[in-house]
N, CA, C and O of each residue as an XYZ file, in Angstrom:
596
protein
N      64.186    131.294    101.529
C      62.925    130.829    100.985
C      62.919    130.943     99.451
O      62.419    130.043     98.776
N      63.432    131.966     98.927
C      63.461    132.090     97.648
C      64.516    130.991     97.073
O      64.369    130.655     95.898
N      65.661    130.363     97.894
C      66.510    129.715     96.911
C      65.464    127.942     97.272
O      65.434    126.983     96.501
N      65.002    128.007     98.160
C      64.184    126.794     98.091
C      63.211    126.522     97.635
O      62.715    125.396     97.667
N      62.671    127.639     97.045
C      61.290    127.392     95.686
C      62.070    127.533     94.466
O      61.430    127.514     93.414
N      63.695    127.709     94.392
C      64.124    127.400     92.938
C      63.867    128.582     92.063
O      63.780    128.383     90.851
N      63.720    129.925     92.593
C      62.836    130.948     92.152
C      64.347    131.867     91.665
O      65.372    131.562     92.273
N      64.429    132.890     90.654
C      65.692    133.824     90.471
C      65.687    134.673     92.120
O      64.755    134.997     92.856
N      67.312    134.836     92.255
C      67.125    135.481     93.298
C      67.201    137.162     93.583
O      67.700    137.903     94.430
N      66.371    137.296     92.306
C      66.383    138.795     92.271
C      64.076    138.527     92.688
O      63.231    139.374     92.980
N      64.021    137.828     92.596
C      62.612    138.062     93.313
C      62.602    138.257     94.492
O      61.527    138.565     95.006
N      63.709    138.150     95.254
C      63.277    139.021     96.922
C      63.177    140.627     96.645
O      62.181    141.347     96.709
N      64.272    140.898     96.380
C      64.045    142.306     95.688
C      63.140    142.891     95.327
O      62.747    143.977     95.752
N      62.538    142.018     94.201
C      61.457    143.038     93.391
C      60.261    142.628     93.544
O      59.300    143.223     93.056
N      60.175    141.654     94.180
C      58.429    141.013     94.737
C      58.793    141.032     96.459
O      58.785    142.218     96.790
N      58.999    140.453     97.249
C      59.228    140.067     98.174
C      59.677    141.096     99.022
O      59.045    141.121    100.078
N      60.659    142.056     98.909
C      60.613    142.671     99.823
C      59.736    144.583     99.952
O      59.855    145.518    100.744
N      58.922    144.337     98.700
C      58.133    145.792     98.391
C      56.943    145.226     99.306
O      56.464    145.838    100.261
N      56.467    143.715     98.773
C      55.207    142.893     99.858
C      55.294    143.327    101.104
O      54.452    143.995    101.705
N      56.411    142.910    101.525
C      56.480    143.071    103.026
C      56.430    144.470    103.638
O      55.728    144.774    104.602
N      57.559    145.597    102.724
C      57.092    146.790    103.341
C      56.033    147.518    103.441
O      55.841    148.440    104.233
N      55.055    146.944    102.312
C      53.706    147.900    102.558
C      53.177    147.370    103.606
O      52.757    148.092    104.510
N      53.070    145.384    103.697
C      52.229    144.697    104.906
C      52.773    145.623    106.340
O      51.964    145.919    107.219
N      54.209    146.009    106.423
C      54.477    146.482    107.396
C      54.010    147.739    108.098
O      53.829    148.032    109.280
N      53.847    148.549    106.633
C      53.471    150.273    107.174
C      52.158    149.737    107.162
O      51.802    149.916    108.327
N      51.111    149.130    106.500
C      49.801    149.082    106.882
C      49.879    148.553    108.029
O      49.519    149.521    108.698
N      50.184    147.316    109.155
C      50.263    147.055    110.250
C      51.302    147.704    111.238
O      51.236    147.370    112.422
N      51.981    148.346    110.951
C      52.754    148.764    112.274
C      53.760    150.327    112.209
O      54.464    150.999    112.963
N      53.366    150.335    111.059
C      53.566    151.893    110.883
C      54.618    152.517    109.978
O      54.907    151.822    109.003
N      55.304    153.774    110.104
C      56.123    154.101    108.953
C      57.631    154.006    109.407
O      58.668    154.098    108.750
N      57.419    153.802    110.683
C      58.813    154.044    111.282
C      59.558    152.142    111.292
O      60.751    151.855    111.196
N      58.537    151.287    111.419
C      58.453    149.880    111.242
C      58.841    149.596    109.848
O      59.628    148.667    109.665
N      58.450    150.190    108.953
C      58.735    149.974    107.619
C      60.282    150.676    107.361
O      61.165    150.026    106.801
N      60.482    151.971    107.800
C      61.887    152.031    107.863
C      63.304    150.628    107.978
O      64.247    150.177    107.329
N      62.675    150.469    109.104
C      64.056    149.541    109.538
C      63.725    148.251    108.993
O      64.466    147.313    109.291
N      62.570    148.013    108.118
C      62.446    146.561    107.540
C      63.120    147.012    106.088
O      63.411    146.125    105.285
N      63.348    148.323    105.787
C      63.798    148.982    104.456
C      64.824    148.780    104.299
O      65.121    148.989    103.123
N      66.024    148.296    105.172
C      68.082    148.088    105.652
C      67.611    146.417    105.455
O      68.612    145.757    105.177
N      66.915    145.944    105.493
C      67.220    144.275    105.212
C      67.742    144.749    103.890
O      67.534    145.807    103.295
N      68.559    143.581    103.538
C      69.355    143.326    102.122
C      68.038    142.155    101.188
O      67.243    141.419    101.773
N      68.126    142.262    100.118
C      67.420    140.773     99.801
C      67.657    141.052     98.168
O      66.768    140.899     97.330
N      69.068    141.506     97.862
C      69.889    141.660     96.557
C      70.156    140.092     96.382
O      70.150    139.276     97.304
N      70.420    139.790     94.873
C      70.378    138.465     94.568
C      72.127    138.066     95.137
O      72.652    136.968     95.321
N      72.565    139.179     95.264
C      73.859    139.106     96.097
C      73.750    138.665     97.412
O      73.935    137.469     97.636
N      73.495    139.388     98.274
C      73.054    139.092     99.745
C      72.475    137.616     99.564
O      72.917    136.687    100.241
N      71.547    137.459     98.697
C      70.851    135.728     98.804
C      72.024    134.527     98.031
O      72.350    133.386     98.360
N      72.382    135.311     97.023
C      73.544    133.475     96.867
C      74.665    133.684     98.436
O      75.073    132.694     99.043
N      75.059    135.337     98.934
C      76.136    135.150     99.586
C      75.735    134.047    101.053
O      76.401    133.133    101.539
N      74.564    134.528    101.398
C      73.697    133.707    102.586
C      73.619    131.961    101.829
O      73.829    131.145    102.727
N      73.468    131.529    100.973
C      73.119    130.549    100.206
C      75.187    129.591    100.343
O      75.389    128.440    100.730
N      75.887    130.243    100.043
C      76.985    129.901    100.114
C      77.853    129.725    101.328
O      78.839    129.015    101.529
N      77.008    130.826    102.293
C      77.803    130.764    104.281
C      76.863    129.323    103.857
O      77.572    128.467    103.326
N      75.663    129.002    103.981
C      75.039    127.996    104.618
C      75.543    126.282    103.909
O      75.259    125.192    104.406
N      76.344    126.538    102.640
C      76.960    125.357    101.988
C      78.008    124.935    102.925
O      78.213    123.855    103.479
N      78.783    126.369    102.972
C      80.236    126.111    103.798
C      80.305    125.469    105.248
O      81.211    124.785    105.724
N      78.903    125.937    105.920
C      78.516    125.709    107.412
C      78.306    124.002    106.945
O      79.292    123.379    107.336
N      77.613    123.374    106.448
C      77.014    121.810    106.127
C      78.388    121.509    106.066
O      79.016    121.122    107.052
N      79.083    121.735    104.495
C      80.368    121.056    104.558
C      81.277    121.329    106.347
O      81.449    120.505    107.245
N      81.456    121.981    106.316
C      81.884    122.073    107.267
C      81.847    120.843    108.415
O      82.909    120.339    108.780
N      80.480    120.364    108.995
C      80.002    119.838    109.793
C      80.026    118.292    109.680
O      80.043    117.402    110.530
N      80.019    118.293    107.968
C      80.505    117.094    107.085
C      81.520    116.284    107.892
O      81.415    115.207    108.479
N      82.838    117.393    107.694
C      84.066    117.179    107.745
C      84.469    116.908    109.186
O      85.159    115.910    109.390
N      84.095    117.734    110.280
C      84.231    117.528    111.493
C      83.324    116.152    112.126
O      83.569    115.719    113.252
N      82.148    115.486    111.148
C      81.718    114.521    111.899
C      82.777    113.161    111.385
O      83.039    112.138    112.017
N      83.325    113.649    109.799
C      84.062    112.480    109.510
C      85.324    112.588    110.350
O      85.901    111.505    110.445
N      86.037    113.809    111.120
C      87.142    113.825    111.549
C      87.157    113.087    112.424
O      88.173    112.452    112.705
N      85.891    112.966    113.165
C      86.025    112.356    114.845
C      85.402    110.897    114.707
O      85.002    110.241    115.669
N      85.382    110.572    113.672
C      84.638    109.289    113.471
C      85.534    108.064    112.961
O      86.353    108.250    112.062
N      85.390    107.019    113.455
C      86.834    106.137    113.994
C      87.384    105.702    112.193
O      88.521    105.691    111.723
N      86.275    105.440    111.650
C      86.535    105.280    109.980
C      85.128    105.396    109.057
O      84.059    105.073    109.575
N      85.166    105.745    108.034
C      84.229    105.524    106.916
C      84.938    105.472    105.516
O      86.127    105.472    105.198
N      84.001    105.436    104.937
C      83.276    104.991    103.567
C      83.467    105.626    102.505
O      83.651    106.808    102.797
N      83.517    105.465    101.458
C      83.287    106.680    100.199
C      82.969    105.367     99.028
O      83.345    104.201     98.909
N      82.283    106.068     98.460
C      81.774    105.729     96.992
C      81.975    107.218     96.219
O      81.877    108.408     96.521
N      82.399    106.217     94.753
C      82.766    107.802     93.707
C      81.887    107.335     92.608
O      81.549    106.176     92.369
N      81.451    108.842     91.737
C      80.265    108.402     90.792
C      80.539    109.361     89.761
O      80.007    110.465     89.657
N      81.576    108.765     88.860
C      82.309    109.988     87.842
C      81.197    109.667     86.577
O      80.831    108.544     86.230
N      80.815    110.819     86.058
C      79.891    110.922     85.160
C      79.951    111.799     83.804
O      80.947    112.456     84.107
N      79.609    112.254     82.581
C      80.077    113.109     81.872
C      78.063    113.324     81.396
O      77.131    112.656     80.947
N      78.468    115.174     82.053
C      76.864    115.937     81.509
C      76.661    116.081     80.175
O      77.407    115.629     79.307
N      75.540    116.781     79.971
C      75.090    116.905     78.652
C      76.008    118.024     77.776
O      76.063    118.169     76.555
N      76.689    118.742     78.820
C      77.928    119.536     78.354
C      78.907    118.741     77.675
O      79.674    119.384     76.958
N      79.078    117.437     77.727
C      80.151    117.059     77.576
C      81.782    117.130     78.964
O      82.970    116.900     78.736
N      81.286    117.426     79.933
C      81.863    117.439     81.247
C      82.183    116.525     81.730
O      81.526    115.572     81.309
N      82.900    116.258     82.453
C      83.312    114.855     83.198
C      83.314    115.824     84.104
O      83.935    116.886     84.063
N      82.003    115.090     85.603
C      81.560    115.268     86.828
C      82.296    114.053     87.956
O      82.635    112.941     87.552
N      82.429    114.418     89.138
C      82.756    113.414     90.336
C      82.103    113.830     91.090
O      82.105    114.962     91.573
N      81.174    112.594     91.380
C      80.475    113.232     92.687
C      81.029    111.862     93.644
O      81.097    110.695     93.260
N      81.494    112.564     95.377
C      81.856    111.549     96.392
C      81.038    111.584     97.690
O      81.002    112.457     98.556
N      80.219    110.109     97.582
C      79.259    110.299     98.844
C      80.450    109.957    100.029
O      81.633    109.861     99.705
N      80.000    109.790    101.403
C      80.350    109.128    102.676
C      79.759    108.615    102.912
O      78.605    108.820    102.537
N      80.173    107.226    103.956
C      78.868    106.688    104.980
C      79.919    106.448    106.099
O      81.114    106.159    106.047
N      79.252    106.619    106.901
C      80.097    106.860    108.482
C      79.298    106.767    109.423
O      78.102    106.837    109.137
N      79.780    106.541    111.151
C      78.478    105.921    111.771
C      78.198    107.430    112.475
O      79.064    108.076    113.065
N      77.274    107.705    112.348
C      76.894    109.285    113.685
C      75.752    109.176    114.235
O      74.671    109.130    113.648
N      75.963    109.126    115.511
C      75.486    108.890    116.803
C      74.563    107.452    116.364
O      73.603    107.517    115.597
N      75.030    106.207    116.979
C      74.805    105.230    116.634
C      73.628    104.476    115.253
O      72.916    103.471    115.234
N      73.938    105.639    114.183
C      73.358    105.100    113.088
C      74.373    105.500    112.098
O      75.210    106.392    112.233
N      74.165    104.618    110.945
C      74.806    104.793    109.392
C      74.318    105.601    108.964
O      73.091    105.594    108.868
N      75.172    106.777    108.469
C      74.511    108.241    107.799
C      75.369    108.230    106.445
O      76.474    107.698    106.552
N      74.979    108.804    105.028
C      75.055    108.887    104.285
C      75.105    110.338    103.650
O      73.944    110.744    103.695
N      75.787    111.154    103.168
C      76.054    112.092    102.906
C      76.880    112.667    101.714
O      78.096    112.490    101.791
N      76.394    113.340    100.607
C      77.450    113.444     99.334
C      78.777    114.668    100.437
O      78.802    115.728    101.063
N      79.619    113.558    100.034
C      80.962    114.666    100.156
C      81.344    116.051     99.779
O      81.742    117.070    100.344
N      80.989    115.559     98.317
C      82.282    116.924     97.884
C      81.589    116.129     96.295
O      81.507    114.927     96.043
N      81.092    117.546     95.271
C      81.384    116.971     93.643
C      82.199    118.260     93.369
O      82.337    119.391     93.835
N      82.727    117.375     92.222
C      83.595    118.818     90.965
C      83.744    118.351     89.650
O      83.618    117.166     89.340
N      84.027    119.310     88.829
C      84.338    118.872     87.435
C      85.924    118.174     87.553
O      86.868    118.466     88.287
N      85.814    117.441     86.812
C      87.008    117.019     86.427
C      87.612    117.473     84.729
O      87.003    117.411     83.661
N      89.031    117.929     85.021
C      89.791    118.695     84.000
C      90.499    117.858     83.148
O      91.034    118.328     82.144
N      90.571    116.648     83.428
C      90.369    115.395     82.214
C      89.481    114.482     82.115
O      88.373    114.909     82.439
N      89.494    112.942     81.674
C      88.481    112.253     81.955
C      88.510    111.555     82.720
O      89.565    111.557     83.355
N      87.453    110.557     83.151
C      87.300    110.413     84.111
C      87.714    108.762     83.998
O      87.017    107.757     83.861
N      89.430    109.004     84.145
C      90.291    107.539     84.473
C      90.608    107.536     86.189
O      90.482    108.439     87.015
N      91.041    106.215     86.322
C      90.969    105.885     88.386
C      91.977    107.344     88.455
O      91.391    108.200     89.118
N      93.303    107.817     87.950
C      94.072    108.168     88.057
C      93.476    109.806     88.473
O      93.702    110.428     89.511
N      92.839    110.135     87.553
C      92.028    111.514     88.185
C      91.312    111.712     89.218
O      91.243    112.662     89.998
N      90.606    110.403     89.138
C      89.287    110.348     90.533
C      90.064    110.118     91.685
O      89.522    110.212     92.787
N      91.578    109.753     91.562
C      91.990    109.280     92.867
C      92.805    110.770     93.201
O      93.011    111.158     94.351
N      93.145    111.379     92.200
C      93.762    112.614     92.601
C      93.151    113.637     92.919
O      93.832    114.412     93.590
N      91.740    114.079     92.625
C      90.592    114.867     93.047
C      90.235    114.576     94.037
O      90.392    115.552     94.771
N      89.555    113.270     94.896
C      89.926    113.097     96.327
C      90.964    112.946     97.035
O      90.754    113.043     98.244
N      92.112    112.724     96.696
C      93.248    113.438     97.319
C      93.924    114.563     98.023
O      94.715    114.714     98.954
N      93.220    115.334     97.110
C      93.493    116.523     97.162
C      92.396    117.318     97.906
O      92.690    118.245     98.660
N      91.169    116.942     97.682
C      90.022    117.144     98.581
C      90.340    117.065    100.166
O      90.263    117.958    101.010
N      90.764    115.561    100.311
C      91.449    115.254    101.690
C      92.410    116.118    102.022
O      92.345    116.752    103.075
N      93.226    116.222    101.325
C      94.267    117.217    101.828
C      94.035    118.741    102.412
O      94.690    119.144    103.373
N      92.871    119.699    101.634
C      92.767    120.330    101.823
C      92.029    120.440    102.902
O      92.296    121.538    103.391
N      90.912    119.663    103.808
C      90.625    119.226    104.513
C      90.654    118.323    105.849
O      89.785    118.061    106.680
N      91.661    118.048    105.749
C      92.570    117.796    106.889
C      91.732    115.493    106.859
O      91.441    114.809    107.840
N      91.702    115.348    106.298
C      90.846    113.887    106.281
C      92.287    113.021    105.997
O      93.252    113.290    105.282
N      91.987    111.835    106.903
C      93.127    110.649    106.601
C      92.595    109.765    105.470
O      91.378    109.636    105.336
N      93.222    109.318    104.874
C      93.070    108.063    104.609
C      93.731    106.840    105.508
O      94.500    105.974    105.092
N      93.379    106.952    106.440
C      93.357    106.107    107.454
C      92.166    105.654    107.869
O      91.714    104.527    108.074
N      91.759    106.705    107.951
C      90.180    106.378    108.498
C      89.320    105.619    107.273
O      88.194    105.178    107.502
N      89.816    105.528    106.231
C      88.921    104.873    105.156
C      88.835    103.605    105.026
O      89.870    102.960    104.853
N      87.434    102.890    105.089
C      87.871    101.467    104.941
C      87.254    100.480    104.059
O      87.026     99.319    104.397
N      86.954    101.055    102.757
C      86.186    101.169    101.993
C      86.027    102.203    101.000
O      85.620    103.313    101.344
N      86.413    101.848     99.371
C      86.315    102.501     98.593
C      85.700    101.841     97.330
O      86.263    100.924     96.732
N      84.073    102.564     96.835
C      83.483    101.547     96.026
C      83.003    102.629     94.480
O      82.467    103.722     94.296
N      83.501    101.679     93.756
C      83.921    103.016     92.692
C      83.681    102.086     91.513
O      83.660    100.884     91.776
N      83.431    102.605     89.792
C      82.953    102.195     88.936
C      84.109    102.125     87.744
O      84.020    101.622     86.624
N      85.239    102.813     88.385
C      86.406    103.014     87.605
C      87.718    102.186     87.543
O      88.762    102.352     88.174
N      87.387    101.241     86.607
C      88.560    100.319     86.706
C      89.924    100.667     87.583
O      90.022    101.834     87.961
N      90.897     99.819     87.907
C      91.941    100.420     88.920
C      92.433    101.524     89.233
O      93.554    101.878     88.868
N      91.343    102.496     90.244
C      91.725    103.606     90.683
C      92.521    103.633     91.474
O      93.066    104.735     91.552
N      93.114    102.409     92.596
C      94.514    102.317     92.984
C      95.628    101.597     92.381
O      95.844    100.452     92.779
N      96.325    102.077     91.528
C      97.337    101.684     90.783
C      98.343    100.253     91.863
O      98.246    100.023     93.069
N      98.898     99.816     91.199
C      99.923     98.535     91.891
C     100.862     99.420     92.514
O     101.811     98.965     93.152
């Protein structure tokens, strides 16, 4: 709840979980407030919960594109106000008889953003991920010849 109001995640800690233990000993006693006292709600415990739940999505990503006869990708290489060169890679793939849409995978990119990088950052994405390019049948991208001759 705290990473979905965008809030620091040291406010479970220091607002959020003192709230709850008093609501607790005033309604249900001191021994109730004990064992609500072992919850974690360190800004640690909340990115580490915040990061299982990235890995679980990707995850689910990957296994719907595995079993899925082919899809899609679009790439959207960009440079932030940092001065960064960004890749972000959506999918579209069919799951359970509709077209679903889903960002893949973004990262910085460690040069700029020529076909030659963008094609080696999803490459390597795939690779580590077990994804064919077989299954792809369709690649729609803003970067002059990202498949070389």
């Amino acid at each position: 709840m705290v990473a979905q109001q965008k809030k620091p995640h040291t406010l479970g800690e220091t607002l959020i979980k003192p709230s709850i233990l008093k609501a607790v000993e005033i309604v249900l006693g001191e021994e109730s407030k004990r064992k609500i006292a072992q919850l974690s709600l360190s800004d640690n415990t909340v990115k580490r919960r915040i990061d299982e739940l990235a890995l679980d999505i990707k995850n689910q990503l990957i296994h719907k594109l595995k079993h899925s006869v082919f899809f899609a990708i679009q790439c959207d290489e960009l440079t932030d106000v940092a001065n960064c060169c960004q890749l972000l890679v959506y999918c579209r793939f069919i799951n359970e008889q509709s077209i679903a849409e889903e960002l893949l995978f973004s990262q910085a990119l460690n040069s700029t953003s020529k076909g030659s990088a963008v094609l080696s950052a999803i490459d390597i994405f795939f690779d580590q991920n077990g994804l064919s390019w077989k299954n792809v049948v369709g690649v729609c991208t803003d970067t002059y010849n990202i498949f070389p001759r």
